[in-house]
C-alpha positions in Angstrom: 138.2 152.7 288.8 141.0 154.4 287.5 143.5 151.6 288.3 141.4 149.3 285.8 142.6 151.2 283.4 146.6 150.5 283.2 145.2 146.8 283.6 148.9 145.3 283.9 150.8 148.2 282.0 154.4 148.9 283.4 154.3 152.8 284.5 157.7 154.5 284.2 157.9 157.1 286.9 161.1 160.2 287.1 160.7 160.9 290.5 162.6 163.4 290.4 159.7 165.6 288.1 157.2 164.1 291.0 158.9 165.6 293.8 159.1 169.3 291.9 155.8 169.2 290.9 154.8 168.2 294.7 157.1 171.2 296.0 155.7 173.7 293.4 151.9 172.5 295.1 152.7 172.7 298.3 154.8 176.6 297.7 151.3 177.6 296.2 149.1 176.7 299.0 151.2 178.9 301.2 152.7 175.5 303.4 155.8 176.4 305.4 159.3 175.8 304.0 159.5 172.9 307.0 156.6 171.3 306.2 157.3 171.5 302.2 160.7 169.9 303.3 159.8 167.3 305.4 156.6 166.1 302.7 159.3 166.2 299.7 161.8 163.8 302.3 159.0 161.4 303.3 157.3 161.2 299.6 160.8 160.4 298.2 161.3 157.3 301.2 157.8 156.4 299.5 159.3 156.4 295.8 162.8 155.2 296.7 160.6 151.9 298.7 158.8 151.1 295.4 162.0 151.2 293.5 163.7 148.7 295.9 160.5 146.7 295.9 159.2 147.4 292.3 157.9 143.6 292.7 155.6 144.4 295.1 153.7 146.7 293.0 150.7 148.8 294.3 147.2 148.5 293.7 148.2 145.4 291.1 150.2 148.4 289.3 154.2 147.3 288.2 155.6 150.4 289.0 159.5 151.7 287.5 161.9 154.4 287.9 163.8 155.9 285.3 167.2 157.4 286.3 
């Protein structure tokens, strides 16, 4: 399981570089600019949650956000 392997290490995540490389996917596969837009707003809810709740975690990972 790839989760085993972090086994308790803190992962630092930019979200910013997540949500570019998500739009980039989603502009290849030919998605529509409302759908691209509305995947980028709810994925960056998702990463904005963890960083208000980085003690919740996910999956047993600790989870930050640089900024």
């Amino acid at each position: 399981m790839l989760i085993s392997v972090f086994n308790g290490e803190k992962l630092d995540i930019d979200p910013s570089v997540w949500l570019i490389k998500l739009e980039k996917e989603l502009t290849a596969r030919g998605y529509s600019p409302r759908t691209i837009k509305l995947y980028l707003y709810h994925n960056k809810r998702l990463l904005e949650f963890f960083k208000n709740n980085a003690d919740i975690g996910y999956m047993g990972l600790s989870v930050s956000f640089s900024e």
